[in-house]
C-alpha positions in Angstrom: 36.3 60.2 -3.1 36.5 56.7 -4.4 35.3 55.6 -7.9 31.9 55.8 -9.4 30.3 52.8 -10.5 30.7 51.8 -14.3 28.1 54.1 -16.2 26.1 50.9 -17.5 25.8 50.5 -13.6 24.8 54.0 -12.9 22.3 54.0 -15.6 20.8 50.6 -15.6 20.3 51.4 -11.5 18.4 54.5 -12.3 16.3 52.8 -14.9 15.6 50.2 -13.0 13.8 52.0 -10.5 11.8 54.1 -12.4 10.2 51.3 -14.3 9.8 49.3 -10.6 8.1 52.4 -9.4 6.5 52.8 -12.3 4.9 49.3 -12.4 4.2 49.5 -8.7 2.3 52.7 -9.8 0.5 50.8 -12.6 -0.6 48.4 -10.1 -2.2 50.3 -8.0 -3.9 52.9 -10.3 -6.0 49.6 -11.7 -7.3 48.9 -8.5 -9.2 52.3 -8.3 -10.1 52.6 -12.2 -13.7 51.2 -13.4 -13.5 51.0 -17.1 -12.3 47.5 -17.9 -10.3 48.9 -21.2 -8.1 51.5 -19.1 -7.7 48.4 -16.5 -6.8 46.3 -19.5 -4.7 49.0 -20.9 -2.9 49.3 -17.9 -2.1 45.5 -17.3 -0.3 45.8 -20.6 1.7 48.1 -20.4 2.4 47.2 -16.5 3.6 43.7 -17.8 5.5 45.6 -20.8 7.7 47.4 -18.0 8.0 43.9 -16.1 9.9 42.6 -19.0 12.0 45.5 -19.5 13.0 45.3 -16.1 13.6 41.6 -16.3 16.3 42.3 -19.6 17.4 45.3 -17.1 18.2 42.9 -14.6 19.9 40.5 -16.4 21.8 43.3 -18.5 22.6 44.4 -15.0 24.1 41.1 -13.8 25.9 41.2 -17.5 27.5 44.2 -16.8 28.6 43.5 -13.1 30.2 40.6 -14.0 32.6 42.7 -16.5 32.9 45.1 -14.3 32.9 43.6 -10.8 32.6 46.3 -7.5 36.1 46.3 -5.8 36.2 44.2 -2.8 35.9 46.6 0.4 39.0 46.1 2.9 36.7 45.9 6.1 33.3 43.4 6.2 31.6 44.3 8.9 28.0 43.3 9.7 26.3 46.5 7.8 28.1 45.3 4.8 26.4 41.6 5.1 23.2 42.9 5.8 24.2 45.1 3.0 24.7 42.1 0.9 21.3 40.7 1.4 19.6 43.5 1.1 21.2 43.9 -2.8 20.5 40.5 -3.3 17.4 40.3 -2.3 16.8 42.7 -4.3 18.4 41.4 -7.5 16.3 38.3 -6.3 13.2 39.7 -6.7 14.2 41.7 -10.0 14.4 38.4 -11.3 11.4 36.7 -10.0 8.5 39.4 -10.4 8.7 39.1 -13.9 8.9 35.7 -14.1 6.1 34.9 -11.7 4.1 37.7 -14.0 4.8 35.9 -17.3 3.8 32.5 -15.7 0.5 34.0 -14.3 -0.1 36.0 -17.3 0.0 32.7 -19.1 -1.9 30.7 -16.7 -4.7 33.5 -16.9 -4.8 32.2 -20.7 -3.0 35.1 -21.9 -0.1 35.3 -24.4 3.1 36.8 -23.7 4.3 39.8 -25.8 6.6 42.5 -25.6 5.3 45.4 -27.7 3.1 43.4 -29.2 5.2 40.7 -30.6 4.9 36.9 -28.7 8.4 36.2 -27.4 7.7 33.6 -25.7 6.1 30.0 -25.7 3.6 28.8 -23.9 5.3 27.7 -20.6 2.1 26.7 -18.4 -1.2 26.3 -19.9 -4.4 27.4 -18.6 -5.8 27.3 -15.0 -7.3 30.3 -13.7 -6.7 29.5 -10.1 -3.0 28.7 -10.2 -2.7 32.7 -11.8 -4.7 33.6 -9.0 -2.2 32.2 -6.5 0.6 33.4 -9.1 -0.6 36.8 -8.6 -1.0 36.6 -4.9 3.0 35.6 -4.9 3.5 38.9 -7.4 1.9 40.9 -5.4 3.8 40.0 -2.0 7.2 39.8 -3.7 6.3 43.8 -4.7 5.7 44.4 -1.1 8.7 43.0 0.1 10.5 44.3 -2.9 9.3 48.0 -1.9 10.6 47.1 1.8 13.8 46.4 0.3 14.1 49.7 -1.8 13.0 52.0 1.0 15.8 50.3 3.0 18.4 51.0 0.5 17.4 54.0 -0.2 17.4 54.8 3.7 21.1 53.3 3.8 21.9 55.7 1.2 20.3 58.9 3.0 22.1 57.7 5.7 25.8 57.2 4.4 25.2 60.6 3.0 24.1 62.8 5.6 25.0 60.8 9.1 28.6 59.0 7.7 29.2 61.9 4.9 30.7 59.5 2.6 30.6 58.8 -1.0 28.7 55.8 -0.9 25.9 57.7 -2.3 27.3 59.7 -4.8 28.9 56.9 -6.3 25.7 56.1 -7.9 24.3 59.1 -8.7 25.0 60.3 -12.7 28.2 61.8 -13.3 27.3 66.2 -13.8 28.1 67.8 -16.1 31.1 70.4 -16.6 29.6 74.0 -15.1 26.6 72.3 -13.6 26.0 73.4 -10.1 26.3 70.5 -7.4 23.4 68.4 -6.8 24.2 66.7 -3.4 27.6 66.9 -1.6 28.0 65.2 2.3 27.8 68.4 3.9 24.9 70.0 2.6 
């Protein structure tokens, strides 16, 4: 079995997509709620998570670059597509919450992050400019969901079709006289 990720790694991954799915969840709960202070509600705590992703991320990228993956002796074309499918990702986990703080402002909204402003105002103003904003959130999620399901696929599939560690690698290290919780030939 080859090593695990760096904890950080490990943990910041698994955060990381419970506050993506979280948000994505967020999302869509608003668009079937009627009472404008749960939709309000909502939108808070939906850009909240945003932000806490974004400092993810970028703890993330911290983190890898003091701890950098070891180089893999073979590059074949599932490790490029690989590649841009990671960075793609990290793209987007960048961008979402960026293209949210810029709408949230042009909506005429400040910025906080619980409940403090962190940051100035960046864009002032224009209703239709967070309406396109939004529009370009909303896609990136979409394509940022595509992107999950196919990593996630990649790692079903190294796991139960190649029955390497490529998955268990990022799973949380168990504890001593816990029983397995996935092993290649389950």
């Amino acid at each position: 079995m080859s090593t695990r990720h760096a904890r950080p790694i490990i943990w910041l991954h698994w955060v990381t997509l419970i506050a993506v799915l979280s948000t994505v969840a967020l999302a869509l709960l608003r668009e079937v709620i009627e009472s404008h202070a749960l939709r309000t509600d909502l939108l808070t705590v939906h850009r909240q998570l945003g932000l806490v992703i974004l400092i993810g991320t970028v703890t993330r990228f911290l983190v890898r670059w003091r701890n950098p993956p070891k180089a893999h002796p073979s590059v074949t074309v599932t490790h490029r597509f690989a590649a841009m499918t990671h960075s793609l990702m990290y793209g987007l986990l960048l961008a979402l919450p960026v293209i949210g703080v810029l709408a949230t402002q042009a909506h005429g909204t400040t910025v906080t992050l619980f409940g403090a402003p962190i940051l100035p105002t960046l864009i002032e103003r224009n209703r239709d400019f967070s309406e396109q904003l939004v529009t370009w959130h909303s896609w990136g999620a979409w394509t940022l969901l595509a992107a999950i399901g196919l990593h996630a696929a990649a790692a079903l599939w190294h796991h139960y079709v190649r029955r390497d560690d490529t998955l268990l690698q990022m799973l949380p290290p168990r504890r001593r006289g816990s029983t397995p919780m996935l092993t290649p030939d389950v």
